[in-house]
N, C-alpha and C positions, 0 to 999 in steps of 0.2 A: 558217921558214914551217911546216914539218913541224910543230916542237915545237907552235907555235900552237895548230896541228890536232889536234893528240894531247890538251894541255889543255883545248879548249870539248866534244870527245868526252866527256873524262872529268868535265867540269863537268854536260854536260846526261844522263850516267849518273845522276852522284851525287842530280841535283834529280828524276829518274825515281823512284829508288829511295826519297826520301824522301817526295814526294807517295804512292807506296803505302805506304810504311809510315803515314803521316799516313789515308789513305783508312781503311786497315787497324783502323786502332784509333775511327775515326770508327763505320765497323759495328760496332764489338766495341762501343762505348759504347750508341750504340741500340740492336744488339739487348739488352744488358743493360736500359735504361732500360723497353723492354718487357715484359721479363719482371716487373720489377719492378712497373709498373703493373698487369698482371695479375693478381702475384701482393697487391698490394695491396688490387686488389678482390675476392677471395678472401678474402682476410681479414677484411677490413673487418666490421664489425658490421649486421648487416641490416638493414632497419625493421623495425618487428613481433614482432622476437627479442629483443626486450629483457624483462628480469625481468618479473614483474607489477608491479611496480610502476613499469615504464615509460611515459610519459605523452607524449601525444599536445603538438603544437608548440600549439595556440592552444582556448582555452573560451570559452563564455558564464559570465555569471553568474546562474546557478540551478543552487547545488548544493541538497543538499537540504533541510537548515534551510530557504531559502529557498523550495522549490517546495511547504513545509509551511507556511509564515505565509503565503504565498500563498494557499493552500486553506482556512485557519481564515476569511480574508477573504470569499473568492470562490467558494467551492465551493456550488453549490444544494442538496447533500443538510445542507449545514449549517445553510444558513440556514432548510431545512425543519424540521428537531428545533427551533431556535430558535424558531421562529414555534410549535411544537409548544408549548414550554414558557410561551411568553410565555398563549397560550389555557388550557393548565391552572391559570397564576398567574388570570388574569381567573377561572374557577371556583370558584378557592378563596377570591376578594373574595366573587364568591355567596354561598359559602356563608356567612361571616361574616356578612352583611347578613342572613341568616336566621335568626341568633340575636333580634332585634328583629322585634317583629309588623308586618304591614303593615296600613297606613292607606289606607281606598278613601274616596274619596269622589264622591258617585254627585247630579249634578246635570238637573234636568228641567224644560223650560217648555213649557207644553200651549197649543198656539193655540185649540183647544177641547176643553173638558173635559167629562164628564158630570158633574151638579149629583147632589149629593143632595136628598131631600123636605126630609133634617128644617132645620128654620130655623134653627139653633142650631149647625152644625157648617160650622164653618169652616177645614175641610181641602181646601177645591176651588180653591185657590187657583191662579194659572198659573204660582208657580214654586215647584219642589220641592229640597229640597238637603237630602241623608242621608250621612251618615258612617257607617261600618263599620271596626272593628278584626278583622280575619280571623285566625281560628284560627290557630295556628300550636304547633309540636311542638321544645319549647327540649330532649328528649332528640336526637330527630332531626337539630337543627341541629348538635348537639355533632358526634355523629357524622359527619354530612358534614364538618366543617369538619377531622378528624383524617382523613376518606377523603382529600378534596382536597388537601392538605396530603403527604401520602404519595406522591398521583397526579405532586403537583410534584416530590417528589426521582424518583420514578422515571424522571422525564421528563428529568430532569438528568444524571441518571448514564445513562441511554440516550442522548443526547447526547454527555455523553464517548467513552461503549461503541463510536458511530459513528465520533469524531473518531478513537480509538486501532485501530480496524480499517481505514479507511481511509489513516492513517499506515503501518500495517504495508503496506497492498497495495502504497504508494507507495515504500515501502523495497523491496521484492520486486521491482518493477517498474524501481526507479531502477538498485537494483545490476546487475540482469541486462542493464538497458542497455550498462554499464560492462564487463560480463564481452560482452558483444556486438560492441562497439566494439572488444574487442582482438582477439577470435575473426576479425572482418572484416580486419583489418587483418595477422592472421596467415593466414590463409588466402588474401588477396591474393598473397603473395607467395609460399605455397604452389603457387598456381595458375602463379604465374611459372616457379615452377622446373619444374613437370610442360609448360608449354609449351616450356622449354629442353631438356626430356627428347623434348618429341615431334619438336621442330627436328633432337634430333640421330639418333633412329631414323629419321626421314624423309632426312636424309642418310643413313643408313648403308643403306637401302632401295634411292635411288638409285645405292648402289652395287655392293648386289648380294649385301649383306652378313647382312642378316635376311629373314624372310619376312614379305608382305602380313600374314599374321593378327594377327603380333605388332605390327606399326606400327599394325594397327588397335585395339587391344586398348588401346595408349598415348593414343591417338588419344580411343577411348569415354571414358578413364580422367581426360583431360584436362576433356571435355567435365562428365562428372560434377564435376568441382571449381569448374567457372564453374558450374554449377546451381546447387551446396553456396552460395556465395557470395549469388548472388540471393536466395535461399531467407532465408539471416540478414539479409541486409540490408532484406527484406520484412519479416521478423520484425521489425527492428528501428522501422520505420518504424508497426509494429501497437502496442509498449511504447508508444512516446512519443506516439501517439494516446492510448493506455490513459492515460497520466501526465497528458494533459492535461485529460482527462475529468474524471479526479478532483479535479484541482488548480480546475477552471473557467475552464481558460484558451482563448483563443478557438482553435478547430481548425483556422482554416485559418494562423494566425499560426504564423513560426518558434520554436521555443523553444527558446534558447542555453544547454544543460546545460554545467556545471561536475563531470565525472565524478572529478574525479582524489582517488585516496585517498578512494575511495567507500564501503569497509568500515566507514571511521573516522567517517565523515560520518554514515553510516546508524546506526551502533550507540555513538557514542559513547564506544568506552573499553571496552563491555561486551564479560564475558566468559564468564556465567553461571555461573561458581564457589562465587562465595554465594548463589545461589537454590536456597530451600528449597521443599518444598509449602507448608510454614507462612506463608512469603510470601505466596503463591499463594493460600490460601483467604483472607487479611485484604486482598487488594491487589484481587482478579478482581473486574472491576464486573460482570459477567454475574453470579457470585456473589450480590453486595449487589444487584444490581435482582430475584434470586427470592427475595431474604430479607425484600427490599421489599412483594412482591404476599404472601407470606405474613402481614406484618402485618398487609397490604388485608385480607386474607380473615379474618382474625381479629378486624378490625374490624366485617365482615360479620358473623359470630357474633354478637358480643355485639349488631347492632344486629337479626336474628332475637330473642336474648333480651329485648329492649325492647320487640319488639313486643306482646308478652304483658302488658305495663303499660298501665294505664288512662293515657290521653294527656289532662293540664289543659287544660280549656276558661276563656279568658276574653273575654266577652261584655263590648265598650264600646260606644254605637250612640249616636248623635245624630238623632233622626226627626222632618223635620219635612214638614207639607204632605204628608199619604198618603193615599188612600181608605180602605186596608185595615188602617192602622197609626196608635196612639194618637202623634200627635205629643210628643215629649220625650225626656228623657235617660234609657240603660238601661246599667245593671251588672250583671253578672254572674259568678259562678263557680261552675263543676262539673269533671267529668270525664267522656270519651269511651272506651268501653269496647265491644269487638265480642264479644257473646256466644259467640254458635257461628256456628264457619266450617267445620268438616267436619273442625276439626284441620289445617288446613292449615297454619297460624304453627308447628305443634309441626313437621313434617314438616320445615318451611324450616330450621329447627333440623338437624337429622340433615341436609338437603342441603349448609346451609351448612359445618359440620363436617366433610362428608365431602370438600367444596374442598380443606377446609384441609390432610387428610390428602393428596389427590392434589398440592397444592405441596410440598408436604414432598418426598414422593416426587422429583419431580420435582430438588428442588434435591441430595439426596443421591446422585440419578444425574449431575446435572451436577458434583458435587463427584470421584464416581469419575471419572468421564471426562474433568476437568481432569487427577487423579493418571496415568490412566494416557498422556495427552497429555506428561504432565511428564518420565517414565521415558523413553518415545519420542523426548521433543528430547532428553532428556540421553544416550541410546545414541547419538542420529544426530553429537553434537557430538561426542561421544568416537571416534566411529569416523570419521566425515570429519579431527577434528585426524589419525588417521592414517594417511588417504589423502594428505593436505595433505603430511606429512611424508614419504610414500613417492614422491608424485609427484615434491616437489622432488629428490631423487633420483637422480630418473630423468632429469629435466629436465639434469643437470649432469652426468649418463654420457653421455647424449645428445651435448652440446656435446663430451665429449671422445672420444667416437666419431666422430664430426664431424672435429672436427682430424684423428686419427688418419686417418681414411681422404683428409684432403684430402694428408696427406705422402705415401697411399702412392700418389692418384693422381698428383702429382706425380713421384714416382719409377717411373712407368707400371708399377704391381701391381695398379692395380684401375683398372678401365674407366668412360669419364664419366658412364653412368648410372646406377652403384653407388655414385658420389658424390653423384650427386643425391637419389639415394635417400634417405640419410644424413641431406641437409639436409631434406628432406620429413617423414622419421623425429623429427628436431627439432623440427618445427614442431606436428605431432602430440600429439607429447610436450606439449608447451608449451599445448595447449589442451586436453590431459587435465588437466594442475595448474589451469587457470584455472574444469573445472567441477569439481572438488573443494575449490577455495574457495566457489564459490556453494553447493554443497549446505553447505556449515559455517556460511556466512553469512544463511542461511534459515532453518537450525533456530536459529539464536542470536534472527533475528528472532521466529520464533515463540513461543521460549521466552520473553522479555521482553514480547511481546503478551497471552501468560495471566497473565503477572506482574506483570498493572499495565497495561500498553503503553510505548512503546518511550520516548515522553518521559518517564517516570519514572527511568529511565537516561543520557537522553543529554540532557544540561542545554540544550544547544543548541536542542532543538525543544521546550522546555516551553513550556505555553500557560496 
């Protein structure tokens, strides 16, 4: 009986001793399994911290090609130049139709008429019908018909002029969307962490560890970064107004932008490497529309020097049934000629001339002030590629300053809010590089704007 006793003793020791050891390694596994989850989401890759060229989970469809064939269609400043040109082409049928005399013909029935005495004159009759061929000036017509003619390419290539500056605002506007969208969505989560910063001074507060000033200090600091946020996201909401203005899309409607790989979208490939000025002065329609009005004006000239010529007259008349007029058929031909005017046609001469001089002028300041716009984009492209390249950098010391201080907080050398800092510091960094791409990707657009415009480059939005 003893024995018995001795073995269920030593049996309900043994299953003691193994339930703790079992309990034992139970905690040892969860606490590892938590550390691990921790340290997992520590590590983990954040939203918003991705390259730039990380891309948001879901688009519409309007990238840009598309919110550009959209606006060749529906924009009202387009369809205004259009209507502009269709009225200058109507002018220049005028004037051709001016090259032929016109034909009046001028009909009258008299319910009562005054009689003549004599007996014999049979013009009182009650209905009258005269034909008239009216003067007309075949120098003059010529002239109109090369003014008109010239009016219409102006008006065309001003149309372009329109299409390819409103494509540029729409690329300026589009990409800064793009670079907005990642800025909000990096500073979102900026704001996270300066809330985790203020979470933990306000514990460390209540416990007695820092002073009021500084908890409040974190506290303004945090506040400042929900502003920073509103502020972009207001911005943001002002772009895609502005985008849709231009496009002629209705305002109060959503518009589903396609931002992703918005640089390639917008510029096509380009790089400005081979843009010359020589490009530049045969491609700039601002250029060709003042090379344009100077022809105008040259035409003007020569049509002062015609005025000084006698203008042919030809007289065709059909007269029939007049009081004051031999009924019959009359011919004629001479010439119209205005003696003396004070010299004023000589004067119009010297005024016209002196146009011609002042466009001149004109276009060789616009031709400086392309050159030195030209010098200006290609300094800003050259010195943003290396910013672009200094930033990225910085972006990838960043990240590994980042690690480094996440091991030593881990190894408690540096305290939690000098970690946070870190990640803050990253984030920073990461929306320095994203506006020293917009300033690279602006002068590129600019610089293909004076070179043509941007469809000249990028096949995708040709019209």
């Amino acid at each position: 009986m003893a024995r018995l006793m001795a073995r269920a003793v030593k049996q309900s020791l043994r299953f003691s001793e193994r339930a703790a050891a079992l309990s034992a390694r139970a905690s040892f596994r969860l606490a590892w399994t938590v550390v691990a989850v921790i340290l997992c989401t520590l590590l983990a890759p954040q939203p918003g911290l991705t390259s730039p060229g990380g891309e948001p989970e879901s688009y519409g469809h309007f990238d840009f090609p598309t919110c550009v064939r959209y606006a060749l269609v529906h924009s009202e400043e387009f369809l205004k130049n259009r209507i502009d040109i269709q009225m200058r082409s109507i002018d220049l049928k005028d004037s051709h139709s001016e090259i032929f005399p016109t034909i009046q013909l001028i009909t009258r029935y008299y319910i009562d008429r005054a009689q003549s005495k004599n007996d014999n004159d049979t013009s009182h009759g009650a209905l009258s019908v005269s034909m008239f061929m009216l003067n007309w000036d075949i120098y003059l017509a010529l002239l109109k018909i090369k003014s008109q003619s010239i009016l219409v390419d102006i008006g065309q290539l001003s149309h372009l002029d329109k299409i390819g500056e409103n494509i540029t605002n729409m690329a300026k506007i589009f990409y800064r969307i793009y670079i907005l969208e990642r800025m909000i969505k990096a500073k979102k989560q900026s704001t996270a962490f300066h809330k985790s910063r203020v979470d933990f001074f306000k514990t460390r507060l209540d416990q007695g560890a820092i002073d009021t000033v500084d908890y409040k200090y974190w506290a303004a600091s945090y506040r400042g970064e929900v502003l920073k946020v509103k502020s972009m996201e207001r911005e943001l909401e002002e772009r895609i107004a502005s985008l849709k203005t231009i496009m002629g899309y209705h305002p109060d409607y959503y518009l589903p932008l396609d931002t992703r790989d918005a640089a390639s979208q917008v510029l096509g490939g380009f790089n400005g490497q081979m843009v010359t000025f020589a490009d530049i002065q045969s491609a700039n329609l601002s250029l060709q529309i003042s090379a344009k009005y100077e022809q105008l004006q040259s035409n003007r000239v020569t049509a002062s020097y015609v005025a000084l010529v006698p203008k042919p007259i030809i007289i065709l008349e059909q007269i029939e049934n007049q009081v004051d007029r031999a009924s019959g058929f009359n011919f004629a031909l001479g010439f119209d000629y205005t003696v003396w005017d004070g010299f004023r046609r000589v004067r119009d001469i010297k005024r016209q001339k002196l146009r011609a001089m002042q466009l001149k002028i004109d276009r060789d300041q616009l031709s400086k002030k392309l050159y030195e716009n030209f010098r200006r984009f290609r300094g800003e492209i050259d010195l943003s590629g290396e910013r672009v390249s200094v930033n990225r950098e910085y972006v990838k010391t960043a990240e590994l300053v980042e690690e480094r201080t996440l091991m030593q907080y881990k190894a408690a050398q540096v305290p939690y809010d000098v970690y946070m800092q870190k990640r803050i510091d990253k984030i920073e960094t990461y929306s320095n590089s994203l506006l020293s791409l917009q300033e690279r990707v602006q002068a590129l657009i600019d610089l293909a704007s004076i070179a043509g415009g941007l469809s000249r480059y990028n096949a995708r939005i040709k019209y």
